[in-house]
C-alpha positions as a Markdown table, in Angstrom:
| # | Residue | x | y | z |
|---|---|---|---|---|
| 1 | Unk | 85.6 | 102.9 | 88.7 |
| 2 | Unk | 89.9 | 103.3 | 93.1 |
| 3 | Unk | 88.7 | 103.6 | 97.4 |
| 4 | Unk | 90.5 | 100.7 | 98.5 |
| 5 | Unk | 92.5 | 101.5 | 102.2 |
| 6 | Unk | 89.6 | 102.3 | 105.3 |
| 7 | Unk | 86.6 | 101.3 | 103.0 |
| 8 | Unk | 83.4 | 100.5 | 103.6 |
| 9 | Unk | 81.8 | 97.1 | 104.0 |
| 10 | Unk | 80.0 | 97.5 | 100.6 |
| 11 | Unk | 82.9 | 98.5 | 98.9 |
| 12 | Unk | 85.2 | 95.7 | 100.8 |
| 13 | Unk | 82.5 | 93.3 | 99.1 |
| 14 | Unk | 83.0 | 94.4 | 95.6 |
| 15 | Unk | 86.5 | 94.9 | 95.3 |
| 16 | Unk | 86.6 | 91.2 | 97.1 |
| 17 | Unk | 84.2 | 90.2 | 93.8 |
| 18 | Unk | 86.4 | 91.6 | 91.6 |
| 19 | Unk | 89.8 | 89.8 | 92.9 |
| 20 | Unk | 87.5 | 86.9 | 92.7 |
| 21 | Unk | 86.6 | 87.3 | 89.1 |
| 22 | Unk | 89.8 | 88.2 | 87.6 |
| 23 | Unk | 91.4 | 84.8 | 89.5 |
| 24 | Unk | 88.6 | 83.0 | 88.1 |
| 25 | Unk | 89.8 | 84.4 | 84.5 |
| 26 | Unk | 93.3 | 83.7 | 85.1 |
| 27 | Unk | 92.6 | 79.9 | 86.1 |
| 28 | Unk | 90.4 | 80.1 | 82.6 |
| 29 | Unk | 93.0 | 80.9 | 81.0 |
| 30 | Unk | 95.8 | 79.0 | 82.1 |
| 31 | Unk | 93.3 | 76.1 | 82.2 |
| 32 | Unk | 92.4 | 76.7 | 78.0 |
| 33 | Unk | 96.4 | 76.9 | 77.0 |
| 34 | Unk | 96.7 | 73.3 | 79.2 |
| 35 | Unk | 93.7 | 72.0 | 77.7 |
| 36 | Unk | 94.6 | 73.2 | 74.2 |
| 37 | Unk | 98.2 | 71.7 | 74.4 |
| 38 | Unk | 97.2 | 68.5 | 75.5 |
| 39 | Unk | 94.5 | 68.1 | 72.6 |
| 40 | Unk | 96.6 | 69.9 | 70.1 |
| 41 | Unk | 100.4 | 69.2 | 71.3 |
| 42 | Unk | 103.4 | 70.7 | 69.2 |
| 43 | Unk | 106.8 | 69.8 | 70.8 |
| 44 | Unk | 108.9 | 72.4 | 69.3 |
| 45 | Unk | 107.4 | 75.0 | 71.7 |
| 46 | Unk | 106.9 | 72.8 | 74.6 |
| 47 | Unk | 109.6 | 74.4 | 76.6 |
| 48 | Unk | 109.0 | 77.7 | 75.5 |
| 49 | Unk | 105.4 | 77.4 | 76.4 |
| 50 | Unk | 105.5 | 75.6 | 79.6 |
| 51 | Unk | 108.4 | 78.4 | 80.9 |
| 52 | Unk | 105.5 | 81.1 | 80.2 |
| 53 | Unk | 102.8 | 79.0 | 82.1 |
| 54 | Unk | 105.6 | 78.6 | 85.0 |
| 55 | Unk | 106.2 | 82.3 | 85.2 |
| 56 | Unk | 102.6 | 83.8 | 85.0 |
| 57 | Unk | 101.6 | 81.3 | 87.4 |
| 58 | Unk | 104.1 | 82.0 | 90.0 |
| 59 | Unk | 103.9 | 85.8 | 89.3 |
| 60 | Unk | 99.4 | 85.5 | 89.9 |
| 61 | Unk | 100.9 | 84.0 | 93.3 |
| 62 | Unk | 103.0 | 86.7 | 93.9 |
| 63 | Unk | 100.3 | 89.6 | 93.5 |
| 64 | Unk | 97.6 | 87.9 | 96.0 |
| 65 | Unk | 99.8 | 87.6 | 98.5 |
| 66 | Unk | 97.9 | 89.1 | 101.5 |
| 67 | Unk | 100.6 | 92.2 | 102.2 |
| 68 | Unk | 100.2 | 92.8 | 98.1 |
| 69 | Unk | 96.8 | 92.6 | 97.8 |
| 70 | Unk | 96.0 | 94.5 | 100.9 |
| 71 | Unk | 98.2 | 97.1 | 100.3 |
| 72 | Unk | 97.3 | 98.2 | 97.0 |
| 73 | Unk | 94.8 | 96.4 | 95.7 |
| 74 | Unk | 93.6 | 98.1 | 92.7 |
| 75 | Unk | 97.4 | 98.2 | 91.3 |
| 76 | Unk | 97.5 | 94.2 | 92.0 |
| 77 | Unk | 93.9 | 93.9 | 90.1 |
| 78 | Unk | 95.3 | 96.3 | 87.0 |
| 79 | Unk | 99.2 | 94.3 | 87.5 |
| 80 | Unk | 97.3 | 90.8 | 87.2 |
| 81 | Unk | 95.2 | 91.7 | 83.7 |
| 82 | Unk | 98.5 | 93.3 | 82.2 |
| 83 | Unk | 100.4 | 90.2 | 83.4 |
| 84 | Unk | 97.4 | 88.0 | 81.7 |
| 85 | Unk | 97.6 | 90.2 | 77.9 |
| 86 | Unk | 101.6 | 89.5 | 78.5 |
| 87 | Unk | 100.7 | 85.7 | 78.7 |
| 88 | Unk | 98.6 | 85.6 | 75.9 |
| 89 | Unk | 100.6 | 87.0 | 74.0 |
| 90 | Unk | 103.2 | 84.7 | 74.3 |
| 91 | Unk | 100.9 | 81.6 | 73.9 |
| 92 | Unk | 99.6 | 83.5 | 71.0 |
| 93 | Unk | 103.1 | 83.7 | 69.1 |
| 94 | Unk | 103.6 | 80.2 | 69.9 |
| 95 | Unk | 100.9 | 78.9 | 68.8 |
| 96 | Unk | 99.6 | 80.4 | 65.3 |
| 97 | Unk | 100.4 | 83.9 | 65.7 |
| 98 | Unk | 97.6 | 85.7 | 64.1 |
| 99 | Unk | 96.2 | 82.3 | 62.8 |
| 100 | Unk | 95.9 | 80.7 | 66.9 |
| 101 | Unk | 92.9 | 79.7 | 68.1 |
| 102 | Unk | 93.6 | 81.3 | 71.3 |
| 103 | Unk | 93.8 | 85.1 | 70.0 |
| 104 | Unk | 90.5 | 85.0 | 71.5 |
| 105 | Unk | 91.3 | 84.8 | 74.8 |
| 106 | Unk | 92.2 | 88.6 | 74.4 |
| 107 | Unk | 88.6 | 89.0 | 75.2 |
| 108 | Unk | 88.9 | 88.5 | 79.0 |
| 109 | Unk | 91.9 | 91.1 | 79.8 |
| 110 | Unk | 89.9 | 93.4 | 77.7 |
| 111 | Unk | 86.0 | 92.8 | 79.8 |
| 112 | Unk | 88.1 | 93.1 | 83.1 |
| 113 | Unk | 90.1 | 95.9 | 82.4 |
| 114 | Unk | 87.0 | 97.7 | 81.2 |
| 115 | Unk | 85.0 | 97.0 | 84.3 |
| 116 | Unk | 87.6 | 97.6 | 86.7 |
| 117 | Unk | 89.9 | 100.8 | 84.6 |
| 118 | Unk | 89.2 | 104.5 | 84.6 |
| 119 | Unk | 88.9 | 105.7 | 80.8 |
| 120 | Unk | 92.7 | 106.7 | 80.3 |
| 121 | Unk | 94.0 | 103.4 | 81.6 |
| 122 | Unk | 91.4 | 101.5 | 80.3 |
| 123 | Unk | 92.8 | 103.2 | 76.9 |
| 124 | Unk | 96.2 | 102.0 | 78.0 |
| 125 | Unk | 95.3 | 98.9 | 78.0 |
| 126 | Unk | 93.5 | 98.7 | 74.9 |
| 127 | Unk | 95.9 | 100.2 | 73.0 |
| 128 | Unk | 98.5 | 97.7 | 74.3 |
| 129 | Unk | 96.4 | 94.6 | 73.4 |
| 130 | Unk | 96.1 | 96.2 | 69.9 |
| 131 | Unk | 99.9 | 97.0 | 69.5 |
| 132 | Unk | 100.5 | 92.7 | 70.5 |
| 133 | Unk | 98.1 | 91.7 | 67.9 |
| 134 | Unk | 100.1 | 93.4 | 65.5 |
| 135 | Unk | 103.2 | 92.1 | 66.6 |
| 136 | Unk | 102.2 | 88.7 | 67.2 |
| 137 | Unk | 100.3 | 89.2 | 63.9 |
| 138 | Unk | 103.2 | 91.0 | 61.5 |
| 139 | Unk | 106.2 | 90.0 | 62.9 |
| 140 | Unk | 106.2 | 86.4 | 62.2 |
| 141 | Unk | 107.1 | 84.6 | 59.3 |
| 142 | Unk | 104.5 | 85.7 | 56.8 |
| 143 | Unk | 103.2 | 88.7 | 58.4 |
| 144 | Unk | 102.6 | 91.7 | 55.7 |
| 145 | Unk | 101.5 | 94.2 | 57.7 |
| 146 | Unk | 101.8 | 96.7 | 54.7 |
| 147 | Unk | 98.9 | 94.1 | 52.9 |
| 148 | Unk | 95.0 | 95.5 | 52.4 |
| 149 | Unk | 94.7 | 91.4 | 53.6 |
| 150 | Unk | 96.7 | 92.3 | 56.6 |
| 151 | Unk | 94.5 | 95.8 | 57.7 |
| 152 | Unk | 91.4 | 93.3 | 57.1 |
| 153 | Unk | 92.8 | 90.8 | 59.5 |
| 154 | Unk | 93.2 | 93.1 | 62.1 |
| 155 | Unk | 89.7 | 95.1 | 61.6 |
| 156 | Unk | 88.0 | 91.3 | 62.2 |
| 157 | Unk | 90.0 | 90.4 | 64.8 |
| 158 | Unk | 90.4 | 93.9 | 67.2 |
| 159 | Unk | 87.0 | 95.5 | 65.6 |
| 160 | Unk | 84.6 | 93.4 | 67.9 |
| 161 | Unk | 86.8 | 93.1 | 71.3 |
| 162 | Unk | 86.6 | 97.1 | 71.2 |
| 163 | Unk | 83.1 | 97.4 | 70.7 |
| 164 | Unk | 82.9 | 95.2 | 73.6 |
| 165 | Unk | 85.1 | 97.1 | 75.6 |
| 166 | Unk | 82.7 | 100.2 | 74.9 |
| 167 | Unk | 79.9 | 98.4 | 76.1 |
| 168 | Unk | 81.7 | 96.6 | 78.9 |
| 169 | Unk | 82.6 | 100.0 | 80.1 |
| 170 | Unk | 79.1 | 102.1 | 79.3 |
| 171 | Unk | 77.1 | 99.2 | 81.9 |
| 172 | Unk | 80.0 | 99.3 | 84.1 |
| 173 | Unk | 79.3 | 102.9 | 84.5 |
| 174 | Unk | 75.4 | 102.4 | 84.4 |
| 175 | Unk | 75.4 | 99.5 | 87.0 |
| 176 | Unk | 77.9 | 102.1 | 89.5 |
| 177 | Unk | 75.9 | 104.8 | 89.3 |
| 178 | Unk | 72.6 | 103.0 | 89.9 |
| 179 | Unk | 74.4 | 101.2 | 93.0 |
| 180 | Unk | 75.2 | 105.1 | 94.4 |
| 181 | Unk | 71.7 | 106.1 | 94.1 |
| 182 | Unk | 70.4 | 103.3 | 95.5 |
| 183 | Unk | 73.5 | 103.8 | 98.6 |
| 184 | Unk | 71.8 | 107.2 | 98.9 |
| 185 | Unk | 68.3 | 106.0 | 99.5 |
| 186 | Unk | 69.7 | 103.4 | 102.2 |
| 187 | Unk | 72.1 | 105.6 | 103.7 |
| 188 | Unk | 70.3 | 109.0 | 103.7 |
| 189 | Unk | 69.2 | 111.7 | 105.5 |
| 190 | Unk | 65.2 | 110.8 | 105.4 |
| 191 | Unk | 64.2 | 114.8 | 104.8 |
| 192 | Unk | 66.5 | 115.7 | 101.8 |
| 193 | Unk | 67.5 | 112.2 | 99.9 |
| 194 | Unk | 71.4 | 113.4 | 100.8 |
| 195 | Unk | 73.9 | 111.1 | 102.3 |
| 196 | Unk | 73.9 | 111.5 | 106.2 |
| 197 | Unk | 77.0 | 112.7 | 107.8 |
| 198 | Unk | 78.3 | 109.6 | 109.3 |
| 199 | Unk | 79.0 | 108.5 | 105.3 |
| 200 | Unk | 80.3 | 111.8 | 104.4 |
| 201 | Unk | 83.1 | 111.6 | 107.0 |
| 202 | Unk | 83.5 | 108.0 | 106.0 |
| 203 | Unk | 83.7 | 108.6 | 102.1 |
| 204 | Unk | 86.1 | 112.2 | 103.0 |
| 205 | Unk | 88.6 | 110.2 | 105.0 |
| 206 | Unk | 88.4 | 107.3 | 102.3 |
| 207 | Unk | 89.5 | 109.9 | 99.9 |
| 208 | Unk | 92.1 | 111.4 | 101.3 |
| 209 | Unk | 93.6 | 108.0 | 103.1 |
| 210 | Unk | 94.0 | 106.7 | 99.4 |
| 211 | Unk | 97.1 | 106.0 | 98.7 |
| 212 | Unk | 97.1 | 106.5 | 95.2 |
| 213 | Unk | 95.0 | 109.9 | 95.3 |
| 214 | Unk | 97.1 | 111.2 | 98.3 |
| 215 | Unk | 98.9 | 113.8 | 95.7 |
| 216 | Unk | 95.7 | 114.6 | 94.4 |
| 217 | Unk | 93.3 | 117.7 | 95.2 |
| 218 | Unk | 90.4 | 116.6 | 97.0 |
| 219 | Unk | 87.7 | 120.0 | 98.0 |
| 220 | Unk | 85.2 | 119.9 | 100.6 |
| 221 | Unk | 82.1 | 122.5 | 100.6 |
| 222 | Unk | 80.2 | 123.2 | 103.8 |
| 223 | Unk | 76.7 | 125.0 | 102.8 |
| 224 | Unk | 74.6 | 126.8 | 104.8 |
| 225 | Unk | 70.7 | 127.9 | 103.9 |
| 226 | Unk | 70.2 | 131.5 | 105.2 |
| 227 | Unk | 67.6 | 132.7 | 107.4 |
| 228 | Unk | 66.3 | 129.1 | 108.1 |
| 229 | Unk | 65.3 | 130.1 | 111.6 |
| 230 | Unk | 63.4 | 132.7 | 110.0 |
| 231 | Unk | 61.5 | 130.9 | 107.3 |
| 232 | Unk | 60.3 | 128.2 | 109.9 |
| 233 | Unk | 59.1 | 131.3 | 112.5 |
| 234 | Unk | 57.2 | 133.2 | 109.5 |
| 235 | Unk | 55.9 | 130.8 | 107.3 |
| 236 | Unk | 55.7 | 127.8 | 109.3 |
| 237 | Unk | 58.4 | 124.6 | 109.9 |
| 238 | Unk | 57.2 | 123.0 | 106.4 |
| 239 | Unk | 58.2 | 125.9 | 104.6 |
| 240 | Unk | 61.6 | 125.5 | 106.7 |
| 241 | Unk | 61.8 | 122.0 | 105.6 |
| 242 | Unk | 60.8 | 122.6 | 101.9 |
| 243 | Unk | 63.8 | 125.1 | 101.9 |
| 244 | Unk | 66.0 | 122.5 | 102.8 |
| 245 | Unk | 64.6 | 120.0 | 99.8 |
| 246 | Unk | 65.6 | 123.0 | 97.8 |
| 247 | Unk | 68.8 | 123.4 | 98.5 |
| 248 | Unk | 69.4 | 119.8 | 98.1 |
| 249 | Unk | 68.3 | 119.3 | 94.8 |
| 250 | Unk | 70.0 | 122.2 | 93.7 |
| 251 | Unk | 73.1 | 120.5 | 94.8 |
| 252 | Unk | 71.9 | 117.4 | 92.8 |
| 253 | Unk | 71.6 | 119.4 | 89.8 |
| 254 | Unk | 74.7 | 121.2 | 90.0 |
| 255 | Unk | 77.5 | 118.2 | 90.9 |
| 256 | Unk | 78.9 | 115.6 | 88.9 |
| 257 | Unk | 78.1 | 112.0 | 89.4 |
| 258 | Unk | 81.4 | 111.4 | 91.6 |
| 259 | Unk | 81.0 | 114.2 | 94.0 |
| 260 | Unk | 79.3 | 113.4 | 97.6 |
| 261 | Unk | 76.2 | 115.7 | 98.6 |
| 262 | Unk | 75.5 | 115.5 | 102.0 |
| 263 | Unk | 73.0 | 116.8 | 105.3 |
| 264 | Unk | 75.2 | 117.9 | 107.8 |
| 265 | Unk | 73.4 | 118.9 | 110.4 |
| 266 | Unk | 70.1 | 121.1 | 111.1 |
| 267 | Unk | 70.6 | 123.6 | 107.9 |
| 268 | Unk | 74.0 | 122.7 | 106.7 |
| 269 | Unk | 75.2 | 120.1 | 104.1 |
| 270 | Unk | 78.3 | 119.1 | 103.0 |
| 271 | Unk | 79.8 | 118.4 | 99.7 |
| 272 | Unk | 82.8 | 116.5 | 98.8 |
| 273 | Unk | 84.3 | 117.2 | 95.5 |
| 274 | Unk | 87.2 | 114.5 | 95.0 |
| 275 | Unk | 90.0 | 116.0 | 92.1 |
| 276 | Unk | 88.9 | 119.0 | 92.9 |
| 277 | Unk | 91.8 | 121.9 | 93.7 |
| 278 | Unk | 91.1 | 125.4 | 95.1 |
| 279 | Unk | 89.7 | 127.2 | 91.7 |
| 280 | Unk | 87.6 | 124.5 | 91.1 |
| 281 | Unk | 86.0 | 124.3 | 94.3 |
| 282 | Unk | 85.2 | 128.0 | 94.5 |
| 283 | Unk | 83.7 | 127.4 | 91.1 |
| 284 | Unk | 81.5 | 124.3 | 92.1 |
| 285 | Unk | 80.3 | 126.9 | 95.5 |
| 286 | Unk | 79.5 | 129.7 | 93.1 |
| 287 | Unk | 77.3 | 127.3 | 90.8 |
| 288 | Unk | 75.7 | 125.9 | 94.1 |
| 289 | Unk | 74.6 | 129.3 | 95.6 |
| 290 | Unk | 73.2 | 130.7 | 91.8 |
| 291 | Unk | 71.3 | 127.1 | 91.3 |
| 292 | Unk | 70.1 | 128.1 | 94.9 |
| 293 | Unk | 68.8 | 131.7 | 94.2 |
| 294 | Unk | 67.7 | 130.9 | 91.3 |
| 295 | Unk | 64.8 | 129.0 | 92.2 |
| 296 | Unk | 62.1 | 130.2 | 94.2 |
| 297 | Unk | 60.4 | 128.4 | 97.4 |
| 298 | Unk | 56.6 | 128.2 | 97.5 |
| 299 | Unk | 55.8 | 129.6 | 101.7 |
| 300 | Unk | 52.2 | 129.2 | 100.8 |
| 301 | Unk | 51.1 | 133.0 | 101.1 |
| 302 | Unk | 54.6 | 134.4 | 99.2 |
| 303 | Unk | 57.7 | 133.0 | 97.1 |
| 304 | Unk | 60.5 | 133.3 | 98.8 |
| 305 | Unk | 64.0 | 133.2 | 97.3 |
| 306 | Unk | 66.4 | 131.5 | 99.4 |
| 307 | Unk | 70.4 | 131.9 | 99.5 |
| 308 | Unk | 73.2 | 130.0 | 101.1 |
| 309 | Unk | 76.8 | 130.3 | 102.1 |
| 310 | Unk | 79.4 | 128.4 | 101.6 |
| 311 | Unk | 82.5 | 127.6 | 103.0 |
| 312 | Unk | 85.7 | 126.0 | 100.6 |
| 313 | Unk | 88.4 | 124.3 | 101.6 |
| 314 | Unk | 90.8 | 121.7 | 99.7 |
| 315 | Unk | 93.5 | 118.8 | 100.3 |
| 316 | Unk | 96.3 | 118.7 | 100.8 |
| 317 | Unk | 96.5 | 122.8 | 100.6 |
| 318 | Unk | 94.3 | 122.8 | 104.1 |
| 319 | Unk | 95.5 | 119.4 | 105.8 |
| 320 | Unk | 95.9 | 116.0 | 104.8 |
| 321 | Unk | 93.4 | 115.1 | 107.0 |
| 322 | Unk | 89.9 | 114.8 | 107.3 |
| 323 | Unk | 89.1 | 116.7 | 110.5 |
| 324 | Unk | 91.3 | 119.3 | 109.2 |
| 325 | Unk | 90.2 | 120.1 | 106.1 |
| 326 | Unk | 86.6 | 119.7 | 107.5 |
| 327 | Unk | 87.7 | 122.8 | 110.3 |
| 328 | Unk | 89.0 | 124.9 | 107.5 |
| 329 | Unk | 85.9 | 124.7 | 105.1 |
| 330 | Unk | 83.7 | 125.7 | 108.1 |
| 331 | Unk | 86.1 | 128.6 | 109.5 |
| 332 | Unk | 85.6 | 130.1 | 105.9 |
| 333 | Unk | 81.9 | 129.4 | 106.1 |
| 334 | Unk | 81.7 | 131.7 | 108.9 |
| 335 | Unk | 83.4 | 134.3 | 107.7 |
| 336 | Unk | 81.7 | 133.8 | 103.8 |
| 337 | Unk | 78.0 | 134.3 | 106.0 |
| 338 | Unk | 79.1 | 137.5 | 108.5 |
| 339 | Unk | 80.3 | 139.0 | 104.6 |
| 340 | Unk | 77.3 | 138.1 | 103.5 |
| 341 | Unk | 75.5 | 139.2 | 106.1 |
| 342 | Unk | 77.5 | 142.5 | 106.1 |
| 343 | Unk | 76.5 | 142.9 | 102.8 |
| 344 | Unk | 72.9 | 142.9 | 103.5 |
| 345 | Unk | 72.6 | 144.8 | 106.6 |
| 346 | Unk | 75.1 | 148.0 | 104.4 |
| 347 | Unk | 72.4 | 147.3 | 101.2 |
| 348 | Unk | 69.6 | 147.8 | 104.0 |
| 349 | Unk | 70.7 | 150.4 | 105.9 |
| 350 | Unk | 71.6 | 152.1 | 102.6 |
């Protein structure tokens, strides 16, 4: 589940769902600890109580203001469900501690942060709602947190907002990846499946323009299929295009599920391999070309093995930018195909 500055309109719409849905949760929330002290009222904590409303409402004010929200986004989703664990929390101590009815209001932070968090911070985030049970739970008058009763109590009331966390996250995942491959069949090339090149450079500069990945490693891989000029003048244009098909699904088999495979023009594609630094790149080209070669294309009267080059280049090492880092991956694609090329003609002439 982080593209927020320069995205596109689809992504605009879901990260606008997703501010929508956590400030629907945080009005739920606040709405439940109203509702709950005006049916159930205790006036030793009225002050105490209403201070914490005060300051988590002004502070869910604070984060959608429009310079907050635009700016960093994601940080202002991920600041608004820590701020909403902090509250209940608070309402939790004052109301029951481990014995209050609103404990279970955990379960919101928790769906969120599972739909919205990568897996480390989603872990984060766990791990902190677990760590306020047990303080809310073992730190107040009663609390035995060395008790079998006590481990019990917490197994009941953390066992099932995990599980849902799991599962929260596992259809998260599910429903995003479907989404992609459904992207892919609206914005693709109509030969190979791929992304066309117009989303490419859109995704690329996306990437690199994010604020928060700006430090990180981000490769690009421009692949070209060899002797395409001389598959379609042997064996025929459909034998050209069927090379191409085979190129791309090697590059389907061989990337992960957040890399980018692209056409980018005539015989070339383009991959974008975001996290990825120098070493890894070169590793992801070497997988590409062997997933290439090793499966051969049906020309009708022969099998053919086909072969690619590929140029590699990463951010920030080549530029910070997307045209730059674009211009260095295919400067080294030229020079990867004349070796290769070299190669064969010395092999031949041998």
């Amino acid at each position: 589940m982080q593209e927020r500055r320069g995205r596109a309109p689809r992504e605009d719409s879901d990260l606008d769902g997703l501010v929508r849905h956590v400030a629907l949760a945080d009005w739920l929330v606040l709405a439940i600890v109203l509702l709950y002290q005006l049916v159930m009222p205790d006036r030793a904590f009225v002050v105490p109580i209403g201070t914490a409303i005060g300051i988590f409402a002004a502070l869910l004010v604070v984060l959608r203001l429009p310079r907050v929200a635009a700016a960093r986004p994601g940080r202002a989703l991920e600041a608004q469900m820590w701020a909403m664990t902090a509250f209940i929390t608070t309402i939790a101590w004052f109301t029951g501690g481990a014995e209050s009815p609103l404990q279970s209001l955990y379960l919101l932070p928790v769906v969120l942060a599972a739909l919205v968090l990568p897996t480390p911070r989603l872990a984060l985030h766990l791990g902190a709602v677990v760590a306020a049970y047990l303080v809310v739970a073992g730190l107040r008058p009663g609390g035995a947190l060395l008790s079998a009763a006590f481990a019990g109590r917490v197994l009941v009331a953390i066992g099932p907002l995990l599980v849902v966390a799991w599962l929260t996250s596992q259809l998260g995942s599910a429903v995003l990846t479907a989404r992609r491959r459904a992207a892919a069949l609206t914005d693709g090339d109509a030969l190979t499946g791929l992304a066309t090149r117009a989303v490419f450079l859109d995704r690329l500069k996306r990437e690199l323009g994010d604020a928060d990945r700006r430090d990180q490693p981000c490769g690009v891989l421009v692949v070209d299929l060899e002797g395409s000029r001389r598959l379609n003048e042997t064996y025929g244009i459909d034998a050209g295009n069927a090379a191409l098909k085979l190129v791309a699904e090697a590059l389907r088999r061989t990337l992960r599920e957040t890399d980018l495979a692209a056409r980018w023009g005539g015989d070339e594609f383009a991959v974008l391999l975001p996290g990825a630094d120098q070493a890894a790149a070169q590793t992801a080209a070497q997988r590409i070309r062997h997933a290439v070669h090793a499966t051969t294309l049906d020309a009708g009267t022969r099998l053919v093995r086909c072969a690619v080059s590929a140029g590699v280049a990463t951010s920030p090492r080549d530029g910070r930018d997307a045209a730059a880092v674009v211009a260095a991956a295919e400067r080294r694609l030229e020079r990867d195909r004349d070796l290769r090329r070299n190669a064969t003609q010395a092999v031949a002439s041998g």
